[in-house]
N, C-alpha and C positions, 0 to 999 in steps of 0.2 A: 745542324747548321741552320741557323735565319733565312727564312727564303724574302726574296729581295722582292721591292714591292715595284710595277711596273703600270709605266704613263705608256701607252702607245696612241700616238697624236698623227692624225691624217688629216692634210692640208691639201682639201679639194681643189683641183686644177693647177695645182702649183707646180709650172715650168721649169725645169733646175736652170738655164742658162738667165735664168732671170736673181739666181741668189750670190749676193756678194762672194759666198765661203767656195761657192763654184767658178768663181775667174769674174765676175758682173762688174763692170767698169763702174756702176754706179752701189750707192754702200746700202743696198735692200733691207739687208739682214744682218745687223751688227747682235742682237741677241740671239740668233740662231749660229754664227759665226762662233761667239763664245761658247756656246756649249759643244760646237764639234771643234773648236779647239781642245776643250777637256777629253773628248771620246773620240769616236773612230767615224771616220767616213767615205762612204762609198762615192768612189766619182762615175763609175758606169754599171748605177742599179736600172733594172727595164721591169717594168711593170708588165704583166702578163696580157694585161686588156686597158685598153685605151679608154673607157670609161667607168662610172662610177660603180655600178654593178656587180658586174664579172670581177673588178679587181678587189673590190675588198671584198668578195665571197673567195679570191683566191687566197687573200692574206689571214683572213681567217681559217682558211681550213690546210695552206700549204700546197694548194691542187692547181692543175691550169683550167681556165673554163673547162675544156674538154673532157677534163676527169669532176668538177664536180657539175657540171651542166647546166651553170645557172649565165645565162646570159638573154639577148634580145629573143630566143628560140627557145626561150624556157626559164620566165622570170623569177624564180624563187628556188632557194636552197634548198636543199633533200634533208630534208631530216637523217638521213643514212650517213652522210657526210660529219663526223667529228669537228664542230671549231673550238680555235682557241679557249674561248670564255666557260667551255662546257671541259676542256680537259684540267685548265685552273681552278674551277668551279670543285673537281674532283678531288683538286689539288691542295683543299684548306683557305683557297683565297676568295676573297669576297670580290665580285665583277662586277661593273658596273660602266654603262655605256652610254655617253651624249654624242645626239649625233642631230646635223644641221643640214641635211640634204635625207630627203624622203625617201629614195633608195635605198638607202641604209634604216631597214629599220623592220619589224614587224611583220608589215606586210608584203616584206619580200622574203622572208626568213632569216635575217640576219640579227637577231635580236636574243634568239635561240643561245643557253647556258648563261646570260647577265642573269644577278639577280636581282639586279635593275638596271633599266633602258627608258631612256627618254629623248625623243625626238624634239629638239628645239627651231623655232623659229621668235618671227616678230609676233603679237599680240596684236592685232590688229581689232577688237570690239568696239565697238562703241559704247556698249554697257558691261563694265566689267565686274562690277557687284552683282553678285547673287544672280550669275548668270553661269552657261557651258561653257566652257573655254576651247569653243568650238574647232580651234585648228589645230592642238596641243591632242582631241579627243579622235581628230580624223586624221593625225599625223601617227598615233600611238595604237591605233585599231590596228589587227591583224585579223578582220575578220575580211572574205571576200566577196563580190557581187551583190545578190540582193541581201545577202544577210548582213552588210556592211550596211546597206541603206537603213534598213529597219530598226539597227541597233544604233545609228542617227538618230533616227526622227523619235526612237523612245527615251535618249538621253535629251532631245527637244523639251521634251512633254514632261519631265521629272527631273532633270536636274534646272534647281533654279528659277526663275521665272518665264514660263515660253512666251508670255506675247515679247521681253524683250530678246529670249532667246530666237525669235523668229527674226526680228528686225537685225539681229547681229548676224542671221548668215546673209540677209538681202543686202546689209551695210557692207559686207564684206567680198559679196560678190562683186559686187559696181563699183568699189573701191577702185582707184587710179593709181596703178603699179606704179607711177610714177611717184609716187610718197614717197615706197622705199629707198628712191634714189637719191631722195632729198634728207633720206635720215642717214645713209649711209655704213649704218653697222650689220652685218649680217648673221649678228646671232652672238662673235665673237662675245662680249661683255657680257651676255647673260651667263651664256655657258661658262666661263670664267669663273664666275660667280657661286653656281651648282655645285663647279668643281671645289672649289673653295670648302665652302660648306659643308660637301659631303665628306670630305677629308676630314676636316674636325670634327663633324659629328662619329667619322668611322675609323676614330683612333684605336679603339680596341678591338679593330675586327682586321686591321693587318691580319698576312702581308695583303695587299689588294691590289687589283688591275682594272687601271680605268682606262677605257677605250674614247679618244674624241673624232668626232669628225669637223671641222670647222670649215666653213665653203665660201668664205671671204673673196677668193680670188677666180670663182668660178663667175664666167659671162651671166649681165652685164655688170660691168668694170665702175662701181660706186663707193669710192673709197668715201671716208669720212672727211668733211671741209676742211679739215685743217691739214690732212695729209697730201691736201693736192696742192703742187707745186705754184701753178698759176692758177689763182681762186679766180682774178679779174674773168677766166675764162670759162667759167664755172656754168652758165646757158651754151653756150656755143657748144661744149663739151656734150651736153645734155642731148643736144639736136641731135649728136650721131645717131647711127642706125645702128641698134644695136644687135640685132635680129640676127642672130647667126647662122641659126637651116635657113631663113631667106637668103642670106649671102649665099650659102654654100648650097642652095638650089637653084641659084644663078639670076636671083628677081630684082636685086639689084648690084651695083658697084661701090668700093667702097678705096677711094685713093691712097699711095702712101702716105701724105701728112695725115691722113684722117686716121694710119692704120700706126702709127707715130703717136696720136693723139689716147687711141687705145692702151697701147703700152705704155703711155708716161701715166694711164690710170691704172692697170695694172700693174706697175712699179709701186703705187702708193698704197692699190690694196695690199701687194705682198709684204709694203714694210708695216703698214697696220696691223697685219696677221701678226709678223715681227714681234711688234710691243703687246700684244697678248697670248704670244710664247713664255715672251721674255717675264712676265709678271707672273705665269705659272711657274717657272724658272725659279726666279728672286720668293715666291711664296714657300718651296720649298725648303728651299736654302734657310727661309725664316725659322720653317717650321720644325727645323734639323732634321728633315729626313731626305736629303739631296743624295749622298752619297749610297743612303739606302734603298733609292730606287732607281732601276733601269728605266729612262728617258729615248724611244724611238720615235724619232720625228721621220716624216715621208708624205708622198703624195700619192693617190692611187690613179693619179693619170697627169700632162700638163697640158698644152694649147697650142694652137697655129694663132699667130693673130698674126693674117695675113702671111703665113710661112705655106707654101704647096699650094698657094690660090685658095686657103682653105681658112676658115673663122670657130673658131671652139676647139670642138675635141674629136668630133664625129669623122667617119671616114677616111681615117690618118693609124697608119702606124707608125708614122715618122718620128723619128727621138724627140722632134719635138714633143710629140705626146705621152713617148711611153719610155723615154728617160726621164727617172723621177729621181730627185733630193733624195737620201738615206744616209741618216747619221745616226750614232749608238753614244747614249753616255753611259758607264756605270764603272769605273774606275776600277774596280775588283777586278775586270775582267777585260775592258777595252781600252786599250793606249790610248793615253793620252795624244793630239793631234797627229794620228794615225791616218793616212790615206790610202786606202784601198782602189789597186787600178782596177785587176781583175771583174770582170764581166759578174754582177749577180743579179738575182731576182727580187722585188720586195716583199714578194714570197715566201721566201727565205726564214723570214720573220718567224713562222709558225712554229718550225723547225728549232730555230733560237732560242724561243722563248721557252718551249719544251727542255733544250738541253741546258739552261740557265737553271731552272728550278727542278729539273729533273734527270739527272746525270743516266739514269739507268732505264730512259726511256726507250722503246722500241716503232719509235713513230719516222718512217721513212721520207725524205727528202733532203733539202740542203741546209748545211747554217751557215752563218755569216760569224763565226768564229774565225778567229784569222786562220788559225790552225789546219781547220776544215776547208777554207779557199785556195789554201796555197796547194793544199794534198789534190786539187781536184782542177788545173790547168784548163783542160781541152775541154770544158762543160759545153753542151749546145744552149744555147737562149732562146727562149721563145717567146711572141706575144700574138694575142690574138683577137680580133675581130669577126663577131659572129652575130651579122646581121644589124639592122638597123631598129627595126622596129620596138618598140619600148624606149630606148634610149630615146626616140622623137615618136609620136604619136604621129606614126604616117597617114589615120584615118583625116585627123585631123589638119594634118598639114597637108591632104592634096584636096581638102575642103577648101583649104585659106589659101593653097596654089594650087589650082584648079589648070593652069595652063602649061605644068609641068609632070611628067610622071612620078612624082615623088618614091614608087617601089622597086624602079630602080636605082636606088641608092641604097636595096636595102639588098648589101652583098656580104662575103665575109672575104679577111685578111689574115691568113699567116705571114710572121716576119721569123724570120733564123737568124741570128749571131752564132758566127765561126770565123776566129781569128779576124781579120781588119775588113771579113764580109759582110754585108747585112744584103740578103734575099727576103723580098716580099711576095710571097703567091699570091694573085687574085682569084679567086676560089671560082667565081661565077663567069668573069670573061677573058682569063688568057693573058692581062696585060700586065706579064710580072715585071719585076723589075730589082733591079743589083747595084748595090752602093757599092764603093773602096771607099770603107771611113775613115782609114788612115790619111787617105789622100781627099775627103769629099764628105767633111765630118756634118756640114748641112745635107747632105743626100740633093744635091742639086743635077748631080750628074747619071742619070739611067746607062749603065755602060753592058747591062745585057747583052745586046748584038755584038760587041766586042770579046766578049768571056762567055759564048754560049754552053762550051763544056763545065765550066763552074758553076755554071746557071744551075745547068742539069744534077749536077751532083748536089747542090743544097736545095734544088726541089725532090731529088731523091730522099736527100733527109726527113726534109717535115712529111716524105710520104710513110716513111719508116716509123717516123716519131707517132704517127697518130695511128698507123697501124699497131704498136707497141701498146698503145691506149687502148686502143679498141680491144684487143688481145685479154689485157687486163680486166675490161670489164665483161668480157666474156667466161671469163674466167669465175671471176664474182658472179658472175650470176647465176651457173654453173652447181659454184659449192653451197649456193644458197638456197636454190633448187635440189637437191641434194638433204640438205637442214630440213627444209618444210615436208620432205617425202619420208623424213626420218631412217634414213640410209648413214649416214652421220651424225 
C-alpha cells in the first residue's frame, strides 16, 4: 500500500479563539475552515508547553518536556530522543523542514532526521551579490559558543567578498527593526515558495514529509497593508508599544482600546497566514496530490493579548495559550467535517503519524484516531512551563530593566485537565489555582479556597504524573547502565 505523503504546518502563536472554524465572530479563516471542513477537528487540543521550544520538541518526539527535557533549563533536544523526521526518514520518505522562528532549528536540535532544513527569515543585506548571506548562515549554524563565532568570521573571509561582507553585518546590525513592520510579511511568501518548488523538483522521491513553521502571528502584530482593516490608521497603530516582557514586567501600561487595537492586528495577521494556507491548499489540489497527502494544520502555543494582565505567551498556562487550533485532513482516514470534543494533546501528532504509515508500529503514546480517543475517556492532560530563561533573555532583559528583578519570573507551571477541571500548580511560590471550565471557560474565576479537597486531589495527580516520569527515566538509565557494563 502507498504510503500517504504528509504537510505538517505549525502556525506560531496562533490562538484558537481567534479562528472562524472555532466559533470567531469575525471570518479569520475561511481557507483553513475549508479544509477542516473536509477532515476532522479537534476543539480542545492543549499544547504541552506554552512556548515555542518545548512544544515542538514535544510534537516531534510525542514526549512532555519532562520526558524529553528540552525546555528554558535545558535548551536543546538529546539526541536519545527519536523524532518524527528521523522515524520517516527510516520509513522510505524523504524530510524536509522550513522553519521561520530560530528556535526551531539546528541549533537547538530540532533539525535532527530532515534531510533537509532551512531556517527562513527576511534578507535583510545590503549587498546581495557575491556576498554571505549572513542571517540564512547564522540562522542554519548548529555549531555553539566560540566555535559558532569562528566558523562566522571564516565564512566572512571566504565566502564572497568580505570588505562587503563586513559592511552587511554592520548594515544589519543598525538596521531599524522598524522596516520590518513596514514590509509586513514574516517569511510567509518566501516559504511558500521553497515549498513550492521543492515539491516539484521532489516528485519522484515521494512519499514525503514537509514540516513548516510559519510565525506570522507571533508578537509584534505586522500584518501586511492591505490586510489591515483601517489603513487610515496605519502610524497610530505603529506608536503602540509593542514590547511585550516590558508589559509583562510591569514597565509600562497598555489600555483596552490599545489592547483592541492589537487584536484587530492580529485578526489580519491570522487571516494573512490564512491566504497562504490556503495557496499551499489550492497548489495541491493543482498538483493532484491533495487526497494523497495527510494535511496537519496546529499551533504550538497561542497568546494573551491583554487576557490574565498578561501580553504574548510567557508566564501563562491559560487556554489562552496552550489551547491550540488542530485539524487533520486526509479523507482515507478522517471524516469529513468531523468534530472532535474529547480533551487531546498536539502531541498526539507523533503517535498519528506513526500509526498512519506504520500500522505495526511499537511506538508508545496517543493518537488522534477517532477510534483511539473515544477508547480512552478519562485521559489526564497536561501542559507545562519550565522556567523562563531562554524563552527571554533575562541577562539581557534585567540589563534593559534594571529596576525590576526580572529572575523572578523565571518559575515553572504545571496545569492538569480532568473532566470540567483545570488545576494549575505554581512550582516555586504556592499560588495554585482551579478553573470549573464548564462554568468559567475564560479561567477568570480562581475558586481553589472554595474546592480545597479537589485542589488536593489534582495536585496529588501532577505529583503522581511526574513521579511516574521520573520512575521511568530511572528506569532507563538503569538498563543503559547495565548495556555499557555489558551485563545485557
Amino acid at each position: 500500500m502507498k504510503k500517504p505523503n504528509i504537510i505538517l504546518i505549525i502556525m506560531d502563536a496562533a490562538r484558537v479563539k481567534n479562528f472562524s472554524c472555532y466559533g470567531y465572530t469575525k471570518k479569520t479563516t475561511p481557507n483553513i475552515d475549508k479544509i477542516a471542513s473536509e477532515g476532522t477537528l479537534y476543539e480542545n487540543a492543549i499544547s504541552a508547553a506554552p512556548w515555542t521550544l518545548p512544544s515542538h520538541a514535544s510534537i516531534f518526539t510525542g514526549l512532555y518536556p519532562s520526558e524529553h527535557n528540552t525546555h528554558s533549563r535545558h535548551a536543546f533536544l538529546d539526541p536519545k530522543y527519536p523524532t518524527i523526521a528521523e522515524n520517516l526518514t527510516q520509513l522510505g520518505y524523504t524530510t524536509v523542514g522550513f522553519s521561520n522562528n530560530p528556535y526551531v532549528s539546528a541549533f537547538y536540535g530540532l533539525s535532527r532526521g530532515f534531510n533537509e532544513f532551512e531556517l527562513i527569515g527576511l534578507d535583510k543585506r545590503f549587498f546581495k551579490n557575491n556576498t554571505l548571506d549572513i542571517q540564512s548562515f547564522l540562522r542554519n549554524s548548529s555549531c555553539r559558543g566560540i566555535k559558532r563565532y569562528l566558523e562566522f568570521i571564516k565564512a566572512i573571509l571566504h565566502e564572497g567578498n568580505p570588505l562587503k561582507n563586513i559592511f552587511n553585518v554592520i548594515y544589519i546590525k543598525f538596521q531599524n527593526n522598524k522596516i520590518k513592520r513596514f514590509l509586513g510579511d514574516d517569511g510567509a511568501h518566501i516559504t511558500n515558495k521553497k515549498i513550492k518548488s521543492w515539491i516539484k523538483r521532489n516528485y519522484n522521491n515521494m512519499p514525503f514529509f514537509i514540516f513548516v513553521n510559519y510565525i506570522e502571528c507571533h508578537v509584534p502584530y505586522s500584518p501586511p497593508f492591505e490586510y489591515r482593516k483601517n489603513k487610515l490608521t496605519f502610524w497610530r497603530d505603529l506608536r503602540i508599544n509593542q514590547d511585550s516582557n516590558g508589559y509583562n514586567f510591569k514597565q509600562f501600561k497598555l489600555s483596552d482600546k490599545e489592547f483592541k487595537i492589537l487584536e484587530s492586528l492580529y485578526d489580519a495577521e491570522l487571516e494573512y497566514l490564512d491566504h497562504r494556507i490556503g495557496e499551499i491548499y489550492r497548489f495541491l489540489s493543482e498538483e493532484g496530490i491533495l487526497d494523497d497527502t495527510v494535511i496537519i494544520i496546529t499551533s504550538d502555543h497561542g497568546e494573551n493579548i491583554g487576557d490574565h494582565g498578561l501580553f504574548g505567551h510567557i508566564l501563562s498556562v491559560h487556554d489562552t495559550v496552550v489551547h491550540v487550533p488542530l485539524i487533520i485532513r486526509y479523507p482515507e482516514i478522517f471524516p469529513a467535517g468531523k468534530r472532535v470534543k474529547q480533551r487531546v494533546q498536539s502531541h498526539d501528532i507523533f503517535k498519528t503519524i506513526m500509526d498512519i504509515v506504520d500500522k505495526n508500529n511499537d511506538i508508545k503514546g496517543h493518537s488522534l484516531l477517532v477510534e483511539s480517543i473515544e477508547n480512552n475517556p478519562d485521559r489526564i492532560i497536561i501542559s507545562e512551563l519550565m522556567g523562563l530563561n531562554v524563552a527571554v533573555d533575562l541577562s539581557k532583559a534585567q540589563e534593559k530593566y534594571p529596576d525590576v528583578d526580572v529572575y523572578a519570573y523565571d518559575f515553572g507551571l504545571k496545569a492538569v485537565y480532568l473532566d470540567k477541571y483545570k488545576y494549575i500548580k505554581h512550582l516555586d511560590n504556592g499560588q495554585n489555582e482551579l478553573y470549573i471550565l464548564s462554568e468559567d471557560p475564560d479561567e477568570r474565576k480562581n475558586v481553589i479556597k472554595e474546592h480545597p479537597d479537589l485542589a488536593k486531589i489534582l495536585d496529588e495527580t501532577i505529583s503522581k504524573w511526574v513521579e511516574d516520569i521520573e520512575h521511568k527515566e530511572n528506569i532507563k538509565s538503569k538498563i543503559k547502565e547495565l548495556k555499557r557494563s555489558g551485563r545485557i
